[in-house]
Structures are given as C-alpha cells and as structure tokens.
C-alpha positions in Angstrom: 6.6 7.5 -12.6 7.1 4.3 -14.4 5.0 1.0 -14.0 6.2 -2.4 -14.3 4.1 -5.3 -14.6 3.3 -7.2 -11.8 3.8 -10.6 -13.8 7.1 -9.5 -14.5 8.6 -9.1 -11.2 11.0 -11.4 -10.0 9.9 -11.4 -6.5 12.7 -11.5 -4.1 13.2 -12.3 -0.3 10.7 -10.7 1.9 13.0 -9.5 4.7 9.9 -9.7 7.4 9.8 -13.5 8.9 6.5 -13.2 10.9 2.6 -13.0 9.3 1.3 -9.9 8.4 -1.7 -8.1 10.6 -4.7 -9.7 8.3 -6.2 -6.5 9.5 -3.9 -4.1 7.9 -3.8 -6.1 5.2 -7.2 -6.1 4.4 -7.1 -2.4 4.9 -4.2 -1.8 2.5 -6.2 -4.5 0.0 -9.4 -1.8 0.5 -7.2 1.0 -0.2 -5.0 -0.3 -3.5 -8.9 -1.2 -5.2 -10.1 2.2 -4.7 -7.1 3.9 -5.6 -4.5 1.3 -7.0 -0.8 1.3 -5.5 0.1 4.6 -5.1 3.8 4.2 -3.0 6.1 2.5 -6.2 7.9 -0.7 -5.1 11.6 -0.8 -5.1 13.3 -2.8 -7.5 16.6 -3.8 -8.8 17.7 -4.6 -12.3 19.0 -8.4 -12.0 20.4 -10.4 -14.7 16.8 -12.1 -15.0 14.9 -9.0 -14.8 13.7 -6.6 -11.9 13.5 -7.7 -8.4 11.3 -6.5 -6.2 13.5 -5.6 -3.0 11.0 -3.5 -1.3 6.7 -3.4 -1.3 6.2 -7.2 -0.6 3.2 -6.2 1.7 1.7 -3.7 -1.7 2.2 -6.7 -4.1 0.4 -9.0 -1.2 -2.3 -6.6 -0.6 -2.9 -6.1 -4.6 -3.1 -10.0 -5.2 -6.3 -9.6 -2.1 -7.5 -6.7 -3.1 -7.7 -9.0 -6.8 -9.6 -11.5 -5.2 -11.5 -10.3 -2.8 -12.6 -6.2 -3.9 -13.1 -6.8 -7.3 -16.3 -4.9 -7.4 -14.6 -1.9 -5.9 -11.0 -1.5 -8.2 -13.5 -2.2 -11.3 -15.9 0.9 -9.8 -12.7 3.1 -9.9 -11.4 1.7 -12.6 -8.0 0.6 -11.4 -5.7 -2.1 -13.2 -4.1 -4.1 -11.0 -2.2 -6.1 -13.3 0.7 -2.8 -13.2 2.2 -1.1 -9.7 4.3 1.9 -9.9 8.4 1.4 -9.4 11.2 3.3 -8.4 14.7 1.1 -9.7 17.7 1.0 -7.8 19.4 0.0 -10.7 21.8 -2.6 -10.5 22.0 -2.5 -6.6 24.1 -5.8 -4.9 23.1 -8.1 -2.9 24.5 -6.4 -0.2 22.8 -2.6 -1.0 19.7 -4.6 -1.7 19.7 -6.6 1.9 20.2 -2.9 3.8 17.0 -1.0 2.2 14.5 -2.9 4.1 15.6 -1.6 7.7 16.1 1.8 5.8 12.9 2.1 4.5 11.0 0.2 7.5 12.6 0.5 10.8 13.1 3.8 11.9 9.2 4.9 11.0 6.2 4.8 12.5 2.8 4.0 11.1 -0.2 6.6 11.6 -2.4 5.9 14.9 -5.5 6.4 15.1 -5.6 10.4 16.3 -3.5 11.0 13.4 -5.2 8.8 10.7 -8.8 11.0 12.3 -6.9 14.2 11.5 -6.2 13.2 8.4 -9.7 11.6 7.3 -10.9 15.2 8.2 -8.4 16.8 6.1 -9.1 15.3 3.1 -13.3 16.0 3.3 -12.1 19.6 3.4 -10.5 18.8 0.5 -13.3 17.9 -1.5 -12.9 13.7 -0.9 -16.2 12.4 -0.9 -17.5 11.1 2.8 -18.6 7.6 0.7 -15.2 8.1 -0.9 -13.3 8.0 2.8 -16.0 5.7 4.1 -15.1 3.0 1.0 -11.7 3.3 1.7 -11.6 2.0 5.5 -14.8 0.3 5.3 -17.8 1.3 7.7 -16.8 0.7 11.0 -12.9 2.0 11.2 -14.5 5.1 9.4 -17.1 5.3 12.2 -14.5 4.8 14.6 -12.0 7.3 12.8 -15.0 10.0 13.0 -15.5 9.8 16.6 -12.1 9.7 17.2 -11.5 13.5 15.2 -15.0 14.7 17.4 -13.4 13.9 20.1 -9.6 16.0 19.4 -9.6 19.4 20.1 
C-alpha cells in the first residue's frame, strides 16, 4: 500500500452536508493516534494533483488526533503527516460524485454487541487490555466489557 502526503492532497467536496458525531470523531481521532490510518483514502489523479474523493472524516479525525492525542501517536510512534491511498486514477467528475453513496450508504457501522465481540476477540489475540482500553478510552471500554459479559 502506497501513502500520500497529507499536505499534498487536494481535498475535494465532502459529499456529507450535516456535522459529524463529535463522539465518533473523537473516537476515530483515539484510534488513528494509536494506530495511524489504517483504511486508505480514495483519491483521483486531477490535473493539479490527487483528490481526495473519499476519507474526509480519516483526514478530519487525523488533523484532532494531531492536536489533541499527541502524547498517544508519539507513544506508538505513528506519523501522521502520511495516510495510506488507494487511486482511482483519472476518475470524472461524474465516477468521482457516485463513490461516496457506494462506499457509504448501503453499510452499517458496528453497534455496540458487535464492537464487545470484537474487543474480546482481539485480547484472545494477544492485544493488550491497556492496548484496547487506550484505544476507546476508559469508559466506552468499560462499557464495551460489560456489554460482552453480558452476551451469551
């Protein structure tokens, strides 16, 4: 996988018109400083260079995850000055306006149950508890433990 820069991206129209969850975003901020991006962008080779057509939220939660867990991507050693990309080459406008609602719409995000299973799954993998705990931050990892003691 190739990075680009994140200084170097022409940084197109976010499709999404409301606010992001300042939740979620803090969460995905936590997540990119312990482990850096690990999802590449999508971009698109422009005239003026590449275009990020989709990871706006990634490049928003990288710039927090910059200003606000430091201490933490410098404690895992992560450089956030570079994000993983996949290119879709020298897509048109109109190929570049459709991958949004492909890539976003017709998923669903992880609830809580599922995110619990998961958690579990990866200490039985050898991930650190302070590793999983660091990752959602004390209280959702509380909350995600009870919530797998609780599944059968």
């Amino acid at each position: 996988m190739e990075n680009v820069k994140v200084s170097e991206l022409i940084i197109g129209r976010n499709p999404r018109a409301t606010k992001r969850n300042a939740h979620q975003l803090d969460q995905l901020a936590r997540a990119i400083a312990t482990h850096g991006v690990m999802v590449p962008v999508e971009v698109r080779r422009t005239a003026d260079g590449m275009e990020l057509v989709d990871g706006f939220g990634r490049i928003e939660a990288l710039a927090l995850a910059a200003e606000k867990y430091a201490d933490i991507t410098k404690e895992n050693g992560v450089d956030l000055t570079v994000v993983p990309y996949h290119s879709m080459g020298k897509a048109s406008d109109k190929v570049a306006a459709l991958e949004p609602i492909l890539r976003n719409n017709f998923r669903s995000n992880m609830n809580d149950v599922d995110t619990a299973k998961q958690v579990e799954r990866c200490i039985a993998e050898g991930h650190d508890v302070s590793e999983m705990e660091q990752l959602f931050g004390t209280a959702k990892f509380k909350q995600l433990r009870q919530v797998a003691e609780l599944e059968p």
